[in-house]
C-alpha positions in Angstrom: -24.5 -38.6 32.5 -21.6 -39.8 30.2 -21.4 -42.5 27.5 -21.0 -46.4 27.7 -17.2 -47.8 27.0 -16.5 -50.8 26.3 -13.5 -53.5 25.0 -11.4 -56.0 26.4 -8.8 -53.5 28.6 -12.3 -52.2 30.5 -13.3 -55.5 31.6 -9.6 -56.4 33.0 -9.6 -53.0 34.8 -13.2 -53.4 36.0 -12.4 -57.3 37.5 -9.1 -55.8 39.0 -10.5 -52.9 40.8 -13.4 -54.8 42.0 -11.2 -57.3 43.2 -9.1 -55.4 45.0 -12.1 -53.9 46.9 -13.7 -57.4 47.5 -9.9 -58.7 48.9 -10.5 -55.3 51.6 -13.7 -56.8 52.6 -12.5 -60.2 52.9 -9.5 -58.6 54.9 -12.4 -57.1 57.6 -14.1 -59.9 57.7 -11.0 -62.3 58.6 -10.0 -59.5 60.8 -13.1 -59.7 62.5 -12.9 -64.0 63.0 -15.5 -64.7 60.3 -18.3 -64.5 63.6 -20.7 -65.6 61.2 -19.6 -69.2 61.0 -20.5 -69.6 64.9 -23.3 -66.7 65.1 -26.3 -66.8 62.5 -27.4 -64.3 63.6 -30.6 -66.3 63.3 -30.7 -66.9 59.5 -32.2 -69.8 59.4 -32.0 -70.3 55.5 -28.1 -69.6 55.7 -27.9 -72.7 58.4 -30.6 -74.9 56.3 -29.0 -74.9 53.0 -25.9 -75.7 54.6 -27.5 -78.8 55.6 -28.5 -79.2 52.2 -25.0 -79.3 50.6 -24.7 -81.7 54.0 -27.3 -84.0 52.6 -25.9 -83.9 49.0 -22.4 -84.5 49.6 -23.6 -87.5 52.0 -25.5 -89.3 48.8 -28.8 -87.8 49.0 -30.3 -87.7 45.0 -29.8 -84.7 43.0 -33.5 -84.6 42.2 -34.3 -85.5 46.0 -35.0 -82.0 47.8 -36.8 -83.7 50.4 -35.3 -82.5 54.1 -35.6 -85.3 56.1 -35.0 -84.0 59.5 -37.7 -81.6 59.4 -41.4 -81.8 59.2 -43.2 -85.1 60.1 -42.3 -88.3 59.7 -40.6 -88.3 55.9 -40.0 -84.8 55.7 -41.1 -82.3 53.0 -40.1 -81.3 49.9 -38.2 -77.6 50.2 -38.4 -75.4 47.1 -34.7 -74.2 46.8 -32.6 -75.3 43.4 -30.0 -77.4 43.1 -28.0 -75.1 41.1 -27.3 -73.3 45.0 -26.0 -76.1 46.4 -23.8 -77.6 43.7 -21.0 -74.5 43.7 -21.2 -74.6 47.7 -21.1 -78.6 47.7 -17.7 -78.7 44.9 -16.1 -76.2 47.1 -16.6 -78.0 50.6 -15.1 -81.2 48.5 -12.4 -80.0 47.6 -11.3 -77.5 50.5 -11.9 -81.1 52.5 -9.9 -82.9 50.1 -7.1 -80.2 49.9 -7.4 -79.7 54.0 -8.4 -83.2 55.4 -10.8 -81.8 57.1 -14.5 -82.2 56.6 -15.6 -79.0 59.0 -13.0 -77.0 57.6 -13.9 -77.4 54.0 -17.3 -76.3 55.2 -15.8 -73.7 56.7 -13.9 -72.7 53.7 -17.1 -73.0 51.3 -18.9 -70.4 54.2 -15.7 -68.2 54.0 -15.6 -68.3 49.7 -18.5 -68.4 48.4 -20.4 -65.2 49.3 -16.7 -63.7 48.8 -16.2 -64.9 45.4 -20.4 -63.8 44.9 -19.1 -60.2 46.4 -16.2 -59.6 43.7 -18.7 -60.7 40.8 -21.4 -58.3 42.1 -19.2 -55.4 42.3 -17.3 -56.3 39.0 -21.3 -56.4 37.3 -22.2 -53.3 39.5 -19.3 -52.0 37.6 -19.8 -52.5 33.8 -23.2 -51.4 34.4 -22.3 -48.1 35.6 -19.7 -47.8 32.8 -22.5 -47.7 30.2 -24.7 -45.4 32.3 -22.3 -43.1 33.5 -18.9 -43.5 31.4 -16.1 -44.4 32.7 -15.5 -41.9 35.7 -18.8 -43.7 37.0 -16.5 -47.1 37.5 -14.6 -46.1 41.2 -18.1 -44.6 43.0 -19.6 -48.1 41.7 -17.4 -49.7 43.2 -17.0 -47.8 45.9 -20.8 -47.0 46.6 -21.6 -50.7 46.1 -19.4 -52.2 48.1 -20.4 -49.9 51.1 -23.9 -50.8 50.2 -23.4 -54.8 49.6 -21.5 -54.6 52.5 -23.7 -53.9 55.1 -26.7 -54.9 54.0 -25.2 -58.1 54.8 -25.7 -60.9 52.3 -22.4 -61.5 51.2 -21.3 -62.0 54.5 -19.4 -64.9 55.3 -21.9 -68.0 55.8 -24.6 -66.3 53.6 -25.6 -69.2 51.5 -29.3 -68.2 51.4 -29.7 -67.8 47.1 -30.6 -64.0 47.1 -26.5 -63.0 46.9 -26.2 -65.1 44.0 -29.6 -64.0 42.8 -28.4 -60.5 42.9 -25.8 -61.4 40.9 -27.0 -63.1 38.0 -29.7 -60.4 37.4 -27.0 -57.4 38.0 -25.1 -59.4 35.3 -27.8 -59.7 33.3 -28.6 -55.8 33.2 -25.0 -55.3 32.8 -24.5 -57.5 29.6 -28.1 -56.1 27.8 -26.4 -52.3 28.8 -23.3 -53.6 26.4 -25.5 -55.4 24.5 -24.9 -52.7 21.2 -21.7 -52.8 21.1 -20.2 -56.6 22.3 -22.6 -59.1 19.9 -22.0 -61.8 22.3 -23.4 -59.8 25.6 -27.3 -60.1 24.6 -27.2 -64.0 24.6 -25.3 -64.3 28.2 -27.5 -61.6 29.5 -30.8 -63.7 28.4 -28.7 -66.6 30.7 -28.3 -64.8 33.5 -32.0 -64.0 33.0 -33.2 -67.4 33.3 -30.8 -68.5 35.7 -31.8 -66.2 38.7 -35.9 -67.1 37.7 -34.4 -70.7 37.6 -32.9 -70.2 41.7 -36.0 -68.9 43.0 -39.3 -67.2 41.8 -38.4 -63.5 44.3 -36.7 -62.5 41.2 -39.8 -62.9 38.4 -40.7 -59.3 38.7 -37.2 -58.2 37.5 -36.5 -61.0 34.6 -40.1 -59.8 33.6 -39.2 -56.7 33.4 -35.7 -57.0 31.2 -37.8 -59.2 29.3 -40.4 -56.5 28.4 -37.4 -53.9 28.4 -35.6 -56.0 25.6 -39.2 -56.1 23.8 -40.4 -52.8 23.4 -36.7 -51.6 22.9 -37.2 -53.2 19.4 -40.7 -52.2 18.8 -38.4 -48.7 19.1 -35.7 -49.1 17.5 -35.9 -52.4 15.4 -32.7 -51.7 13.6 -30.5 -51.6 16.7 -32.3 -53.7 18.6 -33.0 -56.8 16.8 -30.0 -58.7 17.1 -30.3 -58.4 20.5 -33.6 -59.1 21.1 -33.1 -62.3 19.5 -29.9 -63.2 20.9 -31.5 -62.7 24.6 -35.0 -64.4 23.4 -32.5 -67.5 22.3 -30.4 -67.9 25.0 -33.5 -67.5 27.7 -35.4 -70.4 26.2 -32.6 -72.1 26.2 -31.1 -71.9 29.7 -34.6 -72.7 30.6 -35.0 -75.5 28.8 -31.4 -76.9 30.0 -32.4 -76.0 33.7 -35.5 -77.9 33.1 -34.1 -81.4 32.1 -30.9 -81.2 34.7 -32.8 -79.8 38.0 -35.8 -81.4 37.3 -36.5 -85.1 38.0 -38.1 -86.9 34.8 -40.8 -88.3 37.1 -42.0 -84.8 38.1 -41.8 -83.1 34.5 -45.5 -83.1 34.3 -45.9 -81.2 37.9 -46.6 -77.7 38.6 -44.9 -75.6 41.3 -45.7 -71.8 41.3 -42.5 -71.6 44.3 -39.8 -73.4 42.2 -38.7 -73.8 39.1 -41.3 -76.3 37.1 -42.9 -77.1 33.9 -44.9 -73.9 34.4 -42.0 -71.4 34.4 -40.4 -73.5 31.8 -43.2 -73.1 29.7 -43.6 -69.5 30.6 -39.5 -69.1 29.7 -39.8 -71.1 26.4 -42.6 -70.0 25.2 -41.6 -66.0 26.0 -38.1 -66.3 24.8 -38.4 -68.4 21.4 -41.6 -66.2 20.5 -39.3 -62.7 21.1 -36.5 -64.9 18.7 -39.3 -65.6 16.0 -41.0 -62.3 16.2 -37.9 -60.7 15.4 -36.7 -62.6 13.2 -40.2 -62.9 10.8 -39.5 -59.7 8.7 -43.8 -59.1 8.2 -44.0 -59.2 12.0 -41.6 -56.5 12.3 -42.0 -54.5 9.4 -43.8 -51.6 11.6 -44.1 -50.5 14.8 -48.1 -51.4 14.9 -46.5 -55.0 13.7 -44.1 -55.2 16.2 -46.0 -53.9 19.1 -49.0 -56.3 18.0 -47.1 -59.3 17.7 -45.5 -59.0 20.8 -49.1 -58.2 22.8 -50.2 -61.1 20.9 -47.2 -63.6 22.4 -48.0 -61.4 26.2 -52.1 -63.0 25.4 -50.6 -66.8 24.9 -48.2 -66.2 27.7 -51.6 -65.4 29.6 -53.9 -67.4 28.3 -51.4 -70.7 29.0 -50.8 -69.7 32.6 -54.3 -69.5 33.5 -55.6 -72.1 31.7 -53.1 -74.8 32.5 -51.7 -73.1 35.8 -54.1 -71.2 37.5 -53.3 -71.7 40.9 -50.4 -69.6 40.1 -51.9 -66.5 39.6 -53.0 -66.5 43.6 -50.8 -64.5 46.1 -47.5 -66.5 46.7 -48.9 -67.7 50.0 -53.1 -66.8 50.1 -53.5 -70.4 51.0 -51.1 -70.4 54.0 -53.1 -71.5 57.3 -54.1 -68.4 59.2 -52.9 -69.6 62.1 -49.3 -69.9 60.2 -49.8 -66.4 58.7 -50.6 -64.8 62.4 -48.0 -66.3 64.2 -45.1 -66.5 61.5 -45.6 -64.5 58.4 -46.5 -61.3 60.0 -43.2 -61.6 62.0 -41.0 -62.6 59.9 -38.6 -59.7 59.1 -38.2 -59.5 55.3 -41.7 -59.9 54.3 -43.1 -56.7 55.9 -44.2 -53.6 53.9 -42.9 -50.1 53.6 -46.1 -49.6 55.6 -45.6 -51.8 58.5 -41.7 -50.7 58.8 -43.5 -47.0 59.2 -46.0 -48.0 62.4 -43.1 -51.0 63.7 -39.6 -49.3 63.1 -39.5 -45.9 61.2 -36.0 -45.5 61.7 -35.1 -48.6 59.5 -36.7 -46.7 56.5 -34.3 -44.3 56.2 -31.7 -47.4 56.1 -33.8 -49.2 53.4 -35.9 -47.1 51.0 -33.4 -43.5 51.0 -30.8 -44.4 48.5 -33.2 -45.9 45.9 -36.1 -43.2 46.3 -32.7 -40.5 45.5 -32.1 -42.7 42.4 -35.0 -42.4 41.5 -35.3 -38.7 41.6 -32.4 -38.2 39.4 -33.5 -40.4 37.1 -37.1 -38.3 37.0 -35.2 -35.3 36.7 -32.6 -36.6 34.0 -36.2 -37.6 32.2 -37.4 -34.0 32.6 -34.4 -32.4 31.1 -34.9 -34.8 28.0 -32.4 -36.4 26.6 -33.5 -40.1 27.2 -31.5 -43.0 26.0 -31.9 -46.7 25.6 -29.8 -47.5 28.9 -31.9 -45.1 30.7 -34.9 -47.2 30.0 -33.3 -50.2 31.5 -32.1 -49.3 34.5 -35.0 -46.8 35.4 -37.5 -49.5 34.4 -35.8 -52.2 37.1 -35.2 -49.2 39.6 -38.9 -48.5 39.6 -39.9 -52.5 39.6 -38.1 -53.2 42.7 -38.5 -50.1 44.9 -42.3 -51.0 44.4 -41.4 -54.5 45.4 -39.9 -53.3 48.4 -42.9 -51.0 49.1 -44.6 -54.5 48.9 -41.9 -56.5 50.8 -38.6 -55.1 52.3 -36.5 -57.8 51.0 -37.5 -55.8 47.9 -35.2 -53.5 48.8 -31.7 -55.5 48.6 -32.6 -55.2 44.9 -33.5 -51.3 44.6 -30.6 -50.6 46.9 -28.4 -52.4 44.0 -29.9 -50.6 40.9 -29.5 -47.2 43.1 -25.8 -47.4 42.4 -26.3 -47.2 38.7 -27.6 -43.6 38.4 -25.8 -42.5 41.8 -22.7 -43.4 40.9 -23.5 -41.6 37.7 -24.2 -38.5 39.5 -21.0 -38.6 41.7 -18.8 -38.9 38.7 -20.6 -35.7 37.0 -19.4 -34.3 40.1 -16.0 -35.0 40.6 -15.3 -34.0 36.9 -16.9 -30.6 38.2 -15.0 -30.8 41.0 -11.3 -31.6 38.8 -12.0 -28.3 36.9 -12.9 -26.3 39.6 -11.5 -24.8 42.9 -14.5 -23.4 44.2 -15.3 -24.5 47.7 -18.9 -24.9 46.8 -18.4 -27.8 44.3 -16.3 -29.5 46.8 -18.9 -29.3 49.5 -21.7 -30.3 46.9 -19.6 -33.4 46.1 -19.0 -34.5 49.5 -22.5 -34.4 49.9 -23.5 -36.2 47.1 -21.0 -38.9 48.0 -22.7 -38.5 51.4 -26.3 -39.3 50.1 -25.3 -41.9 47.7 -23.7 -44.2 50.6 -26.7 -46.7 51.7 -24.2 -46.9 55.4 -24.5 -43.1 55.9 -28.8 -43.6 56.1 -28.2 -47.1 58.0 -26.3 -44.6 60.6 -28.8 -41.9 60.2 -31.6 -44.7 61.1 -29.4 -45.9 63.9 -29.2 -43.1 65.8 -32.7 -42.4 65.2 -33.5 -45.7 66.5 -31.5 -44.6 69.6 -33.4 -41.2 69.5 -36.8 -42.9 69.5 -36.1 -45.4 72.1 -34.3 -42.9 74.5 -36.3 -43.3 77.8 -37.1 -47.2 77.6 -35.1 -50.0 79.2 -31.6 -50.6 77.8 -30.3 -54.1 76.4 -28.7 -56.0 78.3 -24.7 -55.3 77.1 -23.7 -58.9 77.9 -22.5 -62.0 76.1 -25.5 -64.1 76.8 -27.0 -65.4 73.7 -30.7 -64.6 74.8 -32.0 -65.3 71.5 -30.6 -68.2 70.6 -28.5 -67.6 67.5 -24.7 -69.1 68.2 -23.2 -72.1 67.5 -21.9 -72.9 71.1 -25.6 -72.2 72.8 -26.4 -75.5 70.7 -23.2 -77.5 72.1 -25.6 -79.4 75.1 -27.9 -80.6 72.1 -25.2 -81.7 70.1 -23.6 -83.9 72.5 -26.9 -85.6 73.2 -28.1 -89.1 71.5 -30.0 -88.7 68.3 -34.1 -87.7 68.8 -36.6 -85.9 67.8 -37.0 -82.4 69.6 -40.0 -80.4 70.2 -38.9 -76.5 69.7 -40.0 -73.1 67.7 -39.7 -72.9 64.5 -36.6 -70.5 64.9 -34.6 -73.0 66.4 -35.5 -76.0 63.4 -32.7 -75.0 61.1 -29.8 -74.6 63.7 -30.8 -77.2 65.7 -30.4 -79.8 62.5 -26.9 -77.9 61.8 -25.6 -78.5 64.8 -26.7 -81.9 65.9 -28.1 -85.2 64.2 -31.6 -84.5 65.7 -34.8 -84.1 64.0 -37.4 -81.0 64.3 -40.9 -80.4 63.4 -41.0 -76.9 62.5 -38.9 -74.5 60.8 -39.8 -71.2 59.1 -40.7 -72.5 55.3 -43.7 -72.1 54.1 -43.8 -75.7 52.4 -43.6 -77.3 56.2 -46.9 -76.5 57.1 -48.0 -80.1 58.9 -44.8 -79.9 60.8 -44.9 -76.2 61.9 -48.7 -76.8 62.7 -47.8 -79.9 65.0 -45.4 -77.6 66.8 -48.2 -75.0 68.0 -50.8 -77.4 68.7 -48.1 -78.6 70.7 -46.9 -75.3 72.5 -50.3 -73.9 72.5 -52.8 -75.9 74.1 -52.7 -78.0 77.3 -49.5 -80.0 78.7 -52.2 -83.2 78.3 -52.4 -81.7 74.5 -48.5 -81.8 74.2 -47.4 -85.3 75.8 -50.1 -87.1 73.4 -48.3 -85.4 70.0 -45.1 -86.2 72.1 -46.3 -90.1 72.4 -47.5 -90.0 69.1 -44.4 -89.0 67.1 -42.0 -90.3 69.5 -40.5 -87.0 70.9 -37.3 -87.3 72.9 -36.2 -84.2 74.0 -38.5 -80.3 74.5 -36.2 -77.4 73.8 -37.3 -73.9 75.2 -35.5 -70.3 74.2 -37.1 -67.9 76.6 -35.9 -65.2 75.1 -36.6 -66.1 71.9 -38.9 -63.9 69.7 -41.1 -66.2 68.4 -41.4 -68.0 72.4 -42.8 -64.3 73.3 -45.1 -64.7 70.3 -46.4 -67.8 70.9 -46.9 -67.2 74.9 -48.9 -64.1 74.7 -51.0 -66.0 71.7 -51.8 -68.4 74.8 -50.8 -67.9 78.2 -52.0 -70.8 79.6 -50.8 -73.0 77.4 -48.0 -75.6 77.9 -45.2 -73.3 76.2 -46.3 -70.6 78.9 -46.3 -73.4 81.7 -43.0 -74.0 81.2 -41.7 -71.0 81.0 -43.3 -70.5 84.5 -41.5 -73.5 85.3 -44.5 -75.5 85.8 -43.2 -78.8 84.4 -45.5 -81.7 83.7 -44.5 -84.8 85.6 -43.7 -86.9 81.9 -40.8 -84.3 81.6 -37.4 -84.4 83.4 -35.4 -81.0 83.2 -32.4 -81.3 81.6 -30.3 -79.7 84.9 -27.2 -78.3 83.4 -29.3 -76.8 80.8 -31.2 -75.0 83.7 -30.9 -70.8 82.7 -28.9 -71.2 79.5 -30.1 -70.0 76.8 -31.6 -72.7 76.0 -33.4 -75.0 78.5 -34.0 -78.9 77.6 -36.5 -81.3 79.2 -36.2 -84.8 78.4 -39.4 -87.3 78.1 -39.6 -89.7 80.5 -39.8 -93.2 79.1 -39.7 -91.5 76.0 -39.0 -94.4 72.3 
């Protein structure tokens, strides 16, 4: 599929032509008004780590992750890395420095930093496809990735959720170990990026593994090529790791194991994995054979093993097998990202097409590419992390950002072998072949093919209401009546948590995180059982205001769990006599009751 080029002049062109292309989606996106700064579209972690760069840049600690506002009385720790909110916090100080303006420089660090993520994705995107695919692979990278990128929607502006910039640092890091042969400096930067994205947030684990074991068994191959590498990227993983460790990590909780953030577990893990590859490598009787190499390296996988479940075993359960079932039944199961290939199949089969087409097409070529023989080392890699993460996404679809990403490798691969057809030929045929490929390789053309499938498979039943009301909940102004109101804490579903803290000084009890679980269960013992049931957890904990979205998601959820319960009663406008209807709030999209006599 063509051969890897590298060198200075590349890089420039690549950073040009992806910035050019990032500059026309930031052009669309001011076009449009930049809706996402006053719609969510109810992304809760968007609206919650900007209230984390809030809380930093108003003197919370840099070790303190607590969220105050949320949870019971004190808060609760959230899992989410410093390293997320430091970029987003620098550029909100100085837009507001540069602008006067505290909300604008917010609005400016919304606006630049998933832009500035985009151009770095693309410009990655790129050199990886230019040694895959040669450098006719370059423009369909670019092109094919943006499209992709683009719609799937996280670098939109006021995505500062950590799976853009996750996305990122792991596309960099397959990039650099692609170059890796030829630019000596590439295999240390890409073991950075390596630790890095494991450092942001654990999602990403299955994918450093798997360039870990990539860079691994490429030297039990081919120890001559490969050994500078191997040791470069062992080197600067452990490092990186290490650095993350003692700067994100507060001294007091060195000694404390988190399997959900970054902790003296995957520290270990990362130390241990990436100064063992350096030493294996570098020992010349470990690496004299292949039986050497290969059982040296099994024997550093055992210690790996044998540390984790000895000293951490509790983080070889499922990421959340001790969640309460109530939790699981009423939130997990409905919350959009975590479902399987399998429950997007019974639920919404046209969204398939949108999210599993483009990688399971990569994935074909690159079987077929493996048929015809012919197999090389940056095959391996990019195969290996296609494979990881479409099974990830069979698992979870927010697998699927991910496979969608590595899809553009081979596919833009395949639509340069077809445009140099195409440049040599004037046969109609090769034309129409190459418009097609184009065709398939675009992740928006299967987003439009689900689309209208949706339509298709909905034809007959009721049709949305085409209005402006924000039924759901999502936008900025539906929050306005909150915000003006004195300082409490507020009763509401767990969808509403996050917004409700971005746009107003109140406090919530639940929010969709899976550390919150006191809070959130406070919230449906509240909703849930009797009105008598809710006013004494509203005496209790001193609750000032009760805030209902009918049309909501999650308030449909939670009434058809218990229709009699005080949730339901409201809803039914049967209001206990301890609350006092908000008036102007009546049939907005969001109804407020105040407590009577309530702190």
């Amino acid at each position: 599929m063509g051969t890897a080029e590298n060198g200075a002049a590349t890089w420039k062109s690549d950073l040009v032509l992806a910035l050019l292309v990032a500059l026309l989606a930031f052009a669309i996106n001011a076009w449009a008004g930049f809706g996402q700064l006053t719609d969510a579209g109810g992304d809760n972690d968007n609206l919650l780590r900007l209230v984390e760069v809030r809380d930093l840049l108003a003197g919370q600690g840099w070790f303190d992750l607590h969220q105050y506002r949320m949870g019971l009385e004190g808060g609760f720790v959230m899992h989410w890395s410093r390293l997320v909110d430091a970029p987003i916090a620098a550029i909100a100080l100085a837009a507001s420095a540069l602008t006067g303006s505290r909300p604008l420089g917010e609005d400016v660090a919304q606006v630049l930093w998933p832009a500035l993520l985009f151009w770095s994705t693309l410009f990655f995107t790129a050199r990886a496809a230019r040694s895959f695919g040669g450098g006719g692979a370059v423009l369909p990278a670019i092109l094919v990735g943006a499209a992709g990128y683009y719609f799937i929607g996280i670098y939109d502006p006021g995505a500062l959720d950590h799976h853009n910039v996750q996305l990122m640092l792991t596309m960099a890091s397959l990039a650099l170990l692609l170059e890796a042969p030829a630019q000596r400096w590439a295999a240390l930067l890409s073991g950075l990026c390596a630790a890095l994205t494991l450092a942001i947030g654990m999602e990403t684990v299955p994918y450093v593994a798997t360039i870990g074991v990539c860079v691994a068994l490429l030297f039990v191959a081919d120890p001559a090529g490969e050994r500078m590498i191997a040791r470069d990227f062992g080197l600067g993983f452990a490092g990186v790791a290490a650095l993350v460790f003692v700067t994100t990590v507060s001294p007091s909780a060195w000694g404390v194991a988190q399997c959900d953030a970054f902790s003296v577990v995957q520290f270990l893990v990362a130390a241990i994995a990436g100064a063992g590859l350096a030493a294996i490598v570098s020992v010349e009787p470990a690496a004299r054979s292949w039986r050497r190499r290969l059982g040296s390296l099994a024997a550093l996988g055992a210690v790996l093993g044998v540390v984790v479940a000895v000293l951490f075993p509790q983080c070889l359960s499922a990421p959340y097998g001790s969640l309460d079932p109530r939790l699981k039944e009423l939130w997990l199961d409905h919350v959009d990202e975590a479902q399987s290939l399998f429950t997007l199949l019974v639920r919404d089969p046209a969204r398939v097409a949108a999210r599993y087409a483009t990688p399971l097409v990569a994935i074909m070529l690159m079987a077929l590419h493996l048929r015809r023989g012919g197999w090389r080392r940056q095959d391996s890699l990019v195969a290996a992390l296609l494979a990881v993460a479409f099974v990830v996404g069979v698992w979870q679809v927010r697998g699927t950002t991910f496979s969608i990403a590595f899809a553009v490798v081979p596919l833009s691969a395949w639509i340069a072998k077809w445009r140099a057809r195409a440049e040599t030929s004037s046969s109609l045929g090769v034309a129409l072949r190459l418009a097609a490929v184009w065709l398939v390789s675009m992740n928006p053309v299967w987003t439009g093919v689900a689309a209208a499938a949706s339509v298709a498979l909905e034809k007959g039943k009721s049709v949305a209401d085409g209005g402006t009301a924000d039924k759901t909940c999502e936008r900025k102004a539906t929050f306005a009546p909150l915000g003006a109101m004195a300082d409490t804490t507020v009763l509401t579903i767990s969808n509403l948590g996050a917004p409700i803290l971005v746009y107003s000084g109140h406090r919530v009890f639940a929010g969709p995180y899976h550390r919150n679980v006191s809070g959130n269960l406070l919230a449906l013992d509240a909703f849930l059982g009797s009105a008598d049931d809710a006013r004494a957890i509203v005496k209790a904990h001193r609750v000032g205001l009760v805030a209902i979205c009918p049309g909501n998601i999650e308030t449909l959820i939670l009434t058809r769990k218990a229709p009699q319960g005080f949730l339901a009663g409201l809803l039914r406008s049967s209001v206990p006599d301890w609350l006092e209807p908000v008036s102007e709030t009546k049939g907005s999209p969001i109804e407020l009751y105040r407590v009577k006599q309530a702190g």
